[in-house]
Structures are given as C-alpha cells and as structure tokens.
ROBA-490072 format. One record per residue: x, y, z of N, C-alpha, C in turn; residue in one letter. Coordinates in steps of 0.2 Angstrom, whole numbers, plus 5000, padded with zeros to 4 digits. Layout:
BEGIN
XYZXYZXYZA...
This chain:
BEGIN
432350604941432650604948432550534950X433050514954432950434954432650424962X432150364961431850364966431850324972X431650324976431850304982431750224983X432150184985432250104985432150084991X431750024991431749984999431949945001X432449935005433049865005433049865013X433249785013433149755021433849765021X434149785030434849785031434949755037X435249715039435449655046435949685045X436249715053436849745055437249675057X436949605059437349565061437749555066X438249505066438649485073439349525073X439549495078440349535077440349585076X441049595071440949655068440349705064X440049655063439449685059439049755058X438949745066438549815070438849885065X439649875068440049915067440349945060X440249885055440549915049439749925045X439349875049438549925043438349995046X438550025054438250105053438950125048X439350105048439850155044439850165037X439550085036439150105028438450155025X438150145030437450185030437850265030X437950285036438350325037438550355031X438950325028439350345019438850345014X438450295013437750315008437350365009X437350375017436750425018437050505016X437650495018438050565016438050565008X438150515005438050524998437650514995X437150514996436350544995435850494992X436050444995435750364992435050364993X434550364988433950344991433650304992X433550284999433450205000432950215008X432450175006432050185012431950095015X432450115021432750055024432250025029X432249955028431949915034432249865038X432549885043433149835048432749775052X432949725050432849625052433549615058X433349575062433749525064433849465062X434449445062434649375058435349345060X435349305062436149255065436049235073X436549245076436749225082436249225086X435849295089435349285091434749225092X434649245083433949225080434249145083X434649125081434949055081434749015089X434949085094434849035101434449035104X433749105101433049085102432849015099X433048955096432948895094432848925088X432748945082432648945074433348935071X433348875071433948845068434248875059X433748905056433948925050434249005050X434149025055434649115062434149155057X433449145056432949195051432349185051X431849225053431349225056430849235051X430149215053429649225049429549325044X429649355052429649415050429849445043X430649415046431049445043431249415034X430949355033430649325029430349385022X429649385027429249425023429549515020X429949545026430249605022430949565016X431449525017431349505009431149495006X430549465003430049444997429849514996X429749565002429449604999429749674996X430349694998430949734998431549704989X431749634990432049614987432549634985X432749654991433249684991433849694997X434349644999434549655005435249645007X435449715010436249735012436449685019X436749635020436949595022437549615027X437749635034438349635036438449545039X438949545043439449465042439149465049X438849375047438249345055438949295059X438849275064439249205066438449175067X438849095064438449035064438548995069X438248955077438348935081438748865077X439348845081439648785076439148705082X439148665078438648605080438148605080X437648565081437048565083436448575078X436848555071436148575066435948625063X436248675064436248755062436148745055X435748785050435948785044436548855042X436748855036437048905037436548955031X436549015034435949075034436249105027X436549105026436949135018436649085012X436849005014436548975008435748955010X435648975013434948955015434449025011X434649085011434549135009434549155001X435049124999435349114993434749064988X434749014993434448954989433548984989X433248984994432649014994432449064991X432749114990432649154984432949154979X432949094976433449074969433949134967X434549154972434949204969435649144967X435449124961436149094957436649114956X436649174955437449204954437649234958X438449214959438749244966439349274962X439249354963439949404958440249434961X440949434963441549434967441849484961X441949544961442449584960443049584963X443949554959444449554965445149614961X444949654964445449714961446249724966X446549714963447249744966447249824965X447349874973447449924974448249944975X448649914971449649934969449649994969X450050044971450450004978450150044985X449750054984449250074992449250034997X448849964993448749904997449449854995X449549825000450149775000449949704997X450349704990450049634985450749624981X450649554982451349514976451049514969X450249524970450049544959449749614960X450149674957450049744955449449724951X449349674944449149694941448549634941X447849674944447349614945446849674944X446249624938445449654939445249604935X444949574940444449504938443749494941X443349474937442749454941442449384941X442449354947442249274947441449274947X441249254944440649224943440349144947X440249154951439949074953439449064955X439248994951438548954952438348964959X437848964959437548994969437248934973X436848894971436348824970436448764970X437048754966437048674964437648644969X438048604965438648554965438448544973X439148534977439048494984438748544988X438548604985438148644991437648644994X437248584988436748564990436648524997X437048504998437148505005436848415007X436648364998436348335002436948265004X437148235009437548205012436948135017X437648085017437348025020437847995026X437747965030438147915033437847855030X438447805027438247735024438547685029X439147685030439247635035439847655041X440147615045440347635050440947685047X441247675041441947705039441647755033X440947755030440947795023440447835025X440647895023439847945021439947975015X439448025012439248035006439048065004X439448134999439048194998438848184992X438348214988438248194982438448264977X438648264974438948344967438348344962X437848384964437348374960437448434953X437648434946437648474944437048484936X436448524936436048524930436148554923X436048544918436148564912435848644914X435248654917434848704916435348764921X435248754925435848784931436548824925X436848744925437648774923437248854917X436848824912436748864906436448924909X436148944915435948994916436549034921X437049004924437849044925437949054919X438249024916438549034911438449094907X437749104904437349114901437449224905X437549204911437349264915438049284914X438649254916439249294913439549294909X439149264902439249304897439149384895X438449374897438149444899438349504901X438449464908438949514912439749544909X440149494905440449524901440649574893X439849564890439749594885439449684890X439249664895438449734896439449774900X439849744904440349774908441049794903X440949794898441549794893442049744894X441849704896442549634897442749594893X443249574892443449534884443649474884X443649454888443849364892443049324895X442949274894442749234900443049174899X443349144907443749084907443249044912X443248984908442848914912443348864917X443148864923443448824928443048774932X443248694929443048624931443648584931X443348534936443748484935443548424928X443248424923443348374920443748334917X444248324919444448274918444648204922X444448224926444048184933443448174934X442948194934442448224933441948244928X442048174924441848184917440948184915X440748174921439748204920439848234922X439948264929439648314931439848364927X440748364930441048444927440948434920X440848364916440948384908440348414906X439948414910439248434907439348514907X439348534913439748604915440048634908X440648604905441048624903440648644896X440348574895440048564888439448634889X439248644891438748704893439148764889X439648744894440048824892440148844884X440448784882440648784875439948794870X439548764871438748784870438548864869X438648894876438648954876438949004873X439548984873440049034871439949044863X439548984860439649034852439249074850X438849104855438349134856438549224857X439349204858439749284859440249284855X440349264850440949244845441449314847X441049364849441649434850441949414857X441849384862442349374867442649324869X443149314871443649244868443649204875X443449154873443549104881444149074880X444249034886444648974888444448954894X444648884895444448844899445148814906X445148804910445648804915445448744920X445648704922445448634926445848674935X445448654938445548694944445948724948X446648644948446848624952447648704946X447748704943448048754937447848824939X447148804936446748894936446848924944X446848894948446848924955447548934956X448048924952448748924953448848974950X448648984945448849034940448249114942X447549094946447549164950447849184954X448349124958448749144963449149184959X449549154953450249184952450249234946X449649234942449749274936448949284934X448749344937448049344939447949384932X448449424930448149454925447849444918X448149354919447749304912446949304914X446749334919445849314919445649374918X445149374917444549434916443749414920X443449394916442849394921443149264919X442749244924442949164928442249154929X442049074925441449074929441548994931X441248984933441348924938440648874944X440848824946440248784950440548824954X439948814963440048834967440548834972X440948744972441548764977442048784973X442148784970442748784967442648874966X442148914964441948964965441949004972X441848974978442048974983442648984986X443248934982443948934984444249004981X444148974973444449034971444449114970X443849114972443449204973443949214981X444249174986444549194992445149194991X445449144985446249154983446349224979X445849244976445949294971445849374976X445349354981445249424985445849424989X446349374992446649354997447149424995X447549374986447949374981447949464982X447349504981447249564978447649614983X447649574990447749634996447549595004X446949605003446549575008445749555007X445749505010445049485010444349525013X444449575018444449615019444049675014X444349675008444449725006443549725001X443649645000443049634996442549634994X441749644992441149644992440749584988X440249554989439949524984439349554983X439049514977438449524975438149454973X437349434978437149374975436349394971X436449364965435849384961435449344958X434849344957434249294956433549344953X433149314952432649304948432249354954X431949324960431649334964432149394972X432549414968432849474974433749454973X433849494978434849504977434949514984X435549484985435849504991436849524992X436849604993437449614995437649625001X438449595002438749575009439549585007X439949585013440849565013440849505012X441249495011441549435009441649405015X441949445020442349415027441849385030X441849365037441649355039441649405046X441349375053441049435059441449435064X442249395063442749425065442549445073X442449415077442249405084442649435088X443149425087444149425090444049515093X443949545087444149635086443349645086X442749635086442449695088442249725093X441949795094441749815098442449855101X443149865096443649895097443849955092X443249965087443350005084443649995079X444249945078444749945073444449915066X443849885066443649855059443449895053X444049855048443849885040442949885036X442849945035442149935033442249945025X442749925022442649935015442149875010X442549815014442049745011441349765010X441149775016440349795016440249835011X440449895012440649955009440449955000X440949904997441049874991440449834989X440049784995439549764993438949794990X439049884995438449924994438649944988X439049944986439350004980438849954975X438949894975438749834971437849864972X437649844977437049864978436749924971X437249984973436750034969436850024963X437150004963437149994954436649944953X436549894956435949834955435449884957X435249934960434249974958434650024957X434950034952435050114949435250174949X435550174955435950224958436650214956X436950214950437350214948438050274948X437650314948438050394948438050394956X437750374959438150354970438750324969X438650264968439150194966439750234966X439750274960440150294958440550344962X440150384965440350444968440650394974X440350364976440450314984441050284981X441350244978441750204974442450254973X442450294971443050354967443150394975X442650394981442850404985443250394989X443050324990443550284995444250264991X444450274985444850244982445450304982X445050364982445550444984445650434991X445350384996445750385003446050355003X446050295000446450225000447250254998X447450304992447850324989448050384992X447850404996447750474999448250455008X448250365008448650355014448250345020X447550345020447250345026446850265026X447350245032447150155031446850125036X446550085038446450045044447050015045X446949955052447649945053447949865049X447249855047447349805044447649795034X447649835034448049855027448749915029X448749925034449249975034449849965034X450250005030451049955029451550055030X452150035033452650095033452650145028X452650115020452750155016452250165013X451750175012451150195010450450215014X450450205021450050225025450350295030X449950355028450150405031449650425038X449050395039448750415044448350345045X448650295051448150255055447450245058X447150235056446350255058446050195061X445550215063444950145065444350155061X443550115064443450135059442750185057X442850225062442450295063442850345058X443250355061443850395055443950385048X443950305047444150295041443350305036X442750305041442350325038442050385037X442550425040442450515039442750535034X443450495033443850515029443450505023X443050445020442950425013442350485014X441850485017441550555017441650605017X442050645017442650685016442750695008X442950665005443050655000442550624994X442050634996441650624993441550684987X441350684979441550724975442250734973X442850694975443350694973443550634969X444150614966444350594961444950554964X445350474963445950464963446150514960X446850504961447350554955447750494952X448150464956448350414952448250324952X447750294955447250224953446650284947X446650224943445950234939445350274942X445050324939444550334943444150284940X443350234944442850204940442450244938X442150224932441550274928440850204926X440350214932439850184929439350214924X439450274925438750294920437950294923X437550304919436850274922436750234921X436750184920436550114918436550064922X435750034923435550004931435849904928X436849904930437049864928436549784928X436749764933436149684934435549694931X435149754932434649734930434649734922X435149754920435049754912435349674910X435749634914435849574912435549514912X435149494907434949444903434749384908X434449374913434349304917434049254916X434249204910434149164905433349104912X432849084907432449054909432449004908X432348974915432548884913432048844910X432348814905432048774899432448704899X431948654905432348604902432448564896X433248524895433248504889432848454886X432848434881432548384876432648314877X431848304879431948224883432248174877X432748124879433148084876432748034878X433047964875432947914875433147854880X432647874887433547824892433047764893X433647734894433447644895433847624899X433347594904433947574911434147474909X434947484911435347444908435547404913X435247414921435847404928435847424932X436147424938436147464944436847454949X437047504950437547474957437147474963X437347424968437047404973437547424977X437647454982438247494986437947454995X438547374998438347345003438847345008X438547365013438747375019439147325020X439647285018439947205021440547205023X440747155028441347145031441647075027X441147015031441646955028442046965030X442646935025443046895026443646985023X443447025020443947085017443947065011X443947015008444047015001443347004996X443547044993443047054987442646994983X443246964982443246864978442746844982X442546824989442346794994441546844993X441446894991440746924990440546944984X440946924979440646894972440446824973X440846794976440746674975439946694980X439946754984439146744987438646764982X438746814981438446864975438146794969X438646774966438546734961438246654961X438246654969437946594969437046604971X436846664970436346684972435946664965X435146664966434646644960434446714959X434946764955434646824953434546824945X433746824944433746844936433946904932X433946914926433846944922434547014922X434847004929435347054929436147004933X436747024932437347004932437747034936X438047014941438647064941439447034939X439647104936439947134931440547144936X440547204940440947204945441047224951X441447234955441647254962442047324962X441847384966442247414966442247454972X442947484975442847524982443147594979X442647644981442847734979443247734973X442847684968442947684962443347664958X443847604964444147594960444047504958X443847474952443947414952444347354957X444147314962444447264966444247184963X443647174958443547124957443247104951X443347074945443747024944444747064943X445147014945445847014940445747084944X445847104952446247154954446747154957X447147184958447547184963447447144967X448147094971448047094976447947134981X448247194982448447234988447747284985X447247254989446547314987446447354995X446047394994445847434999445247395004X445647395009445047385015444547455017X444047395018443247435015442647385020X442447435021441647395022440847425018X441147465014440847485008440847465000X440747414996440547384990440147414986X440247434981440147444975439947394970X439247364968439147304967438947304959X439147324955438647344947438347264943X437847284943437547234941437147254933X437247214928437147244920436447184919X436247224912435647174910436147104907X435847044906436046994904435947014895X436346974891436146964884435346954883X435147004879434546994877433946994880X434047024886433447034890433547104892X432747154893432547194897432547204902X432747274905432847254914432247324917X431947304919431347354921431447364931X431547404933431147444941431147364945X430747314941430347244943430947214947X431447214942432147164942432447184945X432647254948432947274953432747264961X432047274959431647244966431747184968X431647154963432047084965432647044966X433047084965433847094966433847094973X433547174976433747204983433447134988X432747104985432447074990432947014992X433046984985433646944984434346924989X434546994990434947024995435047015002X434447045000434047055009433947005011X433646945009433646895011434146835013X434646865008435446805012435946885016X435546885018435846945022436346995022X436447015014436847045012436447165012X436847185017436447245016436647305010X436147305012436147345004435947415007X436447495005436347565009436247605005X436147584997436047644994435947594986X435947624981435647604975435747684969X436147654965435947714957435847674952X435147694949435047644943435447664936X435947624933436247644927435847644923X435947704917435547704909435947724904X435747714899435947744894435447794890X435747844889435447914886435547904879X434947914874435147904865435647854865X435647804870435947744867437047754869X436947834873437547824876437547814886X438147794887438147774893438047844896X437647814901437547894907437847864914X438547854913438847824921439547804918X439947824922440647804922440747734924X441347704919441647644923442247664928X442447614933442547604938443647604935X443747664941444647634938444947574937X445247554934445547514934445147454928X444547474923444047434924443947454914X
C-alpha cells in the first residue's frame, strides 16, 4: 500500500488560486496520498518587503517536505525583486528542469501532429546566474558561467532519463561555434558522456538550427538536453509548437528536493473569471506522482484528462469548431476529467507508467571536480573605461609609452573585436577597451606584475573596470583570441 507523502503547495497569484483547487480537487478524487502543507509565496510575500516573495517559514516546510507543487506567482516588475523560481531552484540545488512537449492531434490545434520530446535543461549555471555589471556609461555585462561538473551532471541525468523512460535519442544543443569555452565545454561533456550509452544514439544541434527544426520538424527530437537559456527558449517553442503553452507541466529535480509547476505563467488578465486552463499545473502533478511514487495515480490522472481532451470537452483556450464539442471553464473542465477517471483514450495512446517511482530511480551523478591541470598565468586583459580622442592608436601610443615591466600589450579590442594593431579604419565607437596584455619573452608573470600594471594605470589616469587573468591549462590556451586577430 503506498504510503502517504508530504508536499508543500502555494496556490499563488493570478490564476493560481484557481487552477491549484482544481488540481487538488482531481488528486484527491484520485486517490493521491499526500498529506499537504500550504505556504504563501509571490506577490504578497513581495509587498510585505521580502524581496525574494519567500519567507522564513515557508523555507523550512521545503527542506522539510522536499517536495513542492508550485501554482504560477507574479513577480512585482522593478525594484530588485528576485525572481522566486530561480531563487528556489538554486537553493535547493534542483538542476534539472524536464519539460515534457507532446502534441495532442487532432484534438488540440497544431501545425506538428507528430511531437513527443523531452527537453532536459541545466537549471543553475549559464547567464542565470544572474551575475551582471555596469562598466561604463555605454557597457554592461552578464557573465555565461558554465562548469564541467554542472554540464556532466545534466548530461549525465538525461542520459538516465532516456535509458530508465525507454527513449532512443538524446540531441545536444549549444552554441559552439561561437562559444567555443563555454558552450565547447558543454558540448565536449556531452560527447564524454555519451560513450557511456553506446545503445542510444545522439546528435548535436547548434541553437539557432535546433530551435528551427523544433519549430518545424519536431519529430527529429526525442529527449534535448541543453544549458539553461537556451533551455528556456526552446522548452516554450516546443510547448508553444505542441498546441499551447498552456497545456504544459514541468518538473525541477535536485539532490536536495523537486519542485512541480506550469509552465505559464499567472495570467492576471483572466483570473477570477473562471475561464483558466488547469492542465499545465495538472501535468505538473502528474509529474509529481511519479517522482514519490505514485505512479499508477499519474497514470489514472494522465489517461484521464486525455479521454476528455479527445472526448471534446475543452476550455476556451484550446477550443476550436471542429473538435471541441462542449465549452467549459474551469470548474467543469475539472468535473469532467474527474468523471472519467478509470477510463481510457480510445483513440490518443493511452500512457502506461507502471510502478516505478520514475526520478527517483534516475541516477544523480556526484560532483567530482575534475583533475587539477597545470595553469600558468601568461597575461591579463585590462577592460578601461576611456574616451580620449575615440581612437584606439592614441591609447596604445599611451599605454606603450608607460614604464610597464614584465608584461606587453598585445592588443586592443571592443566586444571582441580587434581595433588595434592594423585595424580597420572604420572601428567601433566605444568607451569600453579591451586591453590584453601577454608575458614578455622569457620572463614569468606572477599576481605581483599585474598589481603593478593596474597601479601603473591608475596613476596616469587610465581607469581600469574590470580585469581576467589569462592562463594556459596543460600548456593550452584557456581564453579566445579577439576577431579579427
């Protein structure tokens, strides 16, 4: 007998209220055993001043629950707000974000009939981290943080996910060749990983392609793993692609607890009219039971709503003339899948999960950082706030009339692109410089030398707003050259 579960559930804003009684509603009719504890979190929490919309209390029944059904918050826009999803996500290290995007043909109205894929996305790293700069009056600067440990522990997880789900594909999406640390690291993980399942066949897809081709030919994917915005984008082209966005559920999983939600958002506009789609959420719980094992509910709940879906009975936002036969909101629409509860599509697949408490049986690889190399710092770019004169020539002839030891500069570059030596004349107006400065022949460059650079600097009044010390790793370069260069 399966035993009773404790999971924290925030009705939220908006719509929220409204599509999580009608998800409880539907579990509790199907016989979910879950012994609930309801948090406030969002809008509220937000104007009482707790800028992160999540409160000490509510804190502690996640840690302690580790387990929590999420309906859709609004986020006060300005003012320093964090946003409560990645804040959530990151503090309980849930890294993996699983987006199932099914097309329901011809019930739901879609240009790909034929779509079942699941996107996998890193939850933690790349620009979500969020950490960002103002440098000078024209530049600011987010930085794309991505870790070998990180990538290999996605990775890692949707292979998993692939072998434990019977799926026969996983495809890798980076930008690489753009991007050739961060996303090549990414990539190179992948490939790493993947000989690790010689029975399931990958391929790799560069973003700007792979997001075209989920738009138009979805059925070349299967499970997609990916960094996090680019994960981001494409998990909404894909839900968009299937039907409706609306339609879709996630699941965020980590070491330390899980969190399922819709995909949507809290939809401010329509609530409190009755009209909202509660499936999203809905999908999210389905997700739920299967992560503490209640998988034969899942199922029942899943095969339910799919016999209404096909059965004609829509909300109004999927409903279309020739395949919607009864209009509903979403009290009705949530009688009806309750209704049908114990029934079967006749003609959509029915789903069959089985007993098997999915996520939990999927392998959540431990991070092991990798094996310390050999770096040796070779240089530094010095990134200077300068006007002058607009030409680069005119703050090298400064630069190089300066008494700097032990280190050179090499070159001049703005947003990457080399302006100095033998560039263009037609360069880019900038008040941000890119200064790379290399060790001389034959001498060592130590922390000292750069100290002495900066001070160098700062004393002929050149500002200096940021700093990355270049190295080389086992004797390869760990830093790109500059285009053009």
């Amino acid at each position: 007998m399966t035993e009773t579960t404790s999971i924290t559930v925030a009705h939220g804003d908006g719509i929220g209220p409204e599509i999580m009684t009608s998800t409880l509603d539907i579990l509790s009719e199907a016989g979910a055993k879950l012994d609930i504890e309801t948090i406030e979190i969002g809008e509220k929490v937000y104007k009482k001043g707790v800028m992160s919309g999540i409160d000490d209390a509510s804190w502690d029944s996640l840690r302690r629950t580790k387990c929590f059904l999420k309906a859709p918050i609004t986020t006060p826009q300005g003012g320093g707000f964090k946003s409560l999803n990645v804040t959530i996500r990151k503090s309980m290290g849930m890294f993996a974000n699983i987006r199932p995007c099914v097309s329901y043909h011809p019930f739901v109205k879609t240009t790909q009939p034929v779509m079942d894929m699941v996107i996998v996305r890193e939850n933690e790293e790349d620009l979500y981290a969020g950490v960002e700069y103002q440098q000078t009056d024209n530049v600011a600067q987010a930085l794309k943080l991505i870790s070998r440990t990180g990538s290999e522990r996605i990775i890692r997880y949707a292979f998993e996910y692939a072998r434990i789900m019977g799926r026969k594909k996983v495809s890798c999406i980076s930008k690489d060749n753009i991007m050739k640390m961060v996303d090549g690291l990414f990539h190179r993980v992948f490939d790493e990983v993947a000989k690790d399942y010689p029975e399931i066949e990958t391929n790799h897809w560069i973003v700007d392609i792979g997001a075209a081709r989920i738009a138009s030919k979805p059925d070349q994917f299967d499970v997609i793993v990916t960094e996090n915005l680019y994960g981001d984008i494409v998990s909404d082209i894909a839900a968009e692609v299937s039907g409706s966005v609306g339609l879709g559920g996630s699941s965020n999983i980590g070491a330390k607890g899980a969190m399922f939600e819709a995909i949507h958002g809290s939809a401010p506009d329509i609530s409190g009219q009755g009209i909202a789609n509660p499936s999203g959420l809905l999908h999210g719980a389905i997700l739920m039971l299967q992560h503490i094992g209640q998988a034969k509910t899942a199922q029942n709940i899943h095969n339910a709503w799919l016999k209404t879906i096909e059965d004609g009975v829509h909300t109004g936002d999927i409903a279309s003339a020739e395949h919607t036969k009864v209009k509903v909101g979403t009290e009705d629409f949530t009688k009806a899948v309750m209704e049908r509860l114990g029934q079967l599509p006749e003609k959509m697949t029915p789903v069959t999960y089985g007993d098997v408490e999915h996520d939990h049986c999927i392998a959540i690889s431990e991070v092991v950082l990798p094996k310390k190399m050999n770096k040796e710092l070779v240089g530094v770019d010095v990134f200077l706030n300068w006007l002058g004169s607009n030409h680069p020539s005119e703050l090298a002839s400064k630069i190089n009339a300066l008494n700097i030891k032990d280190l050179e500069l090499e070159i001049i570059s703005v947003q990457g692109l080399k302006v100095w030596p033998e560039a263009f004349d037609d360069f880019k107006i900038s008040d941000h410089w890119c200064c790379r400065f290399l060790k001389k022949d034959g001498t060592a460059v130590c922390n000292d030398n750069i100290i002495e650079l900066l001070s160098t600097l700062k004393s002929n009044n050149l500002d200096f707003v940021k700093t990355e010390n270049l190295y080389n790793f086992d004797s390869k370069r760990g830093y790109t050259v500059a285009q053009g260069q």
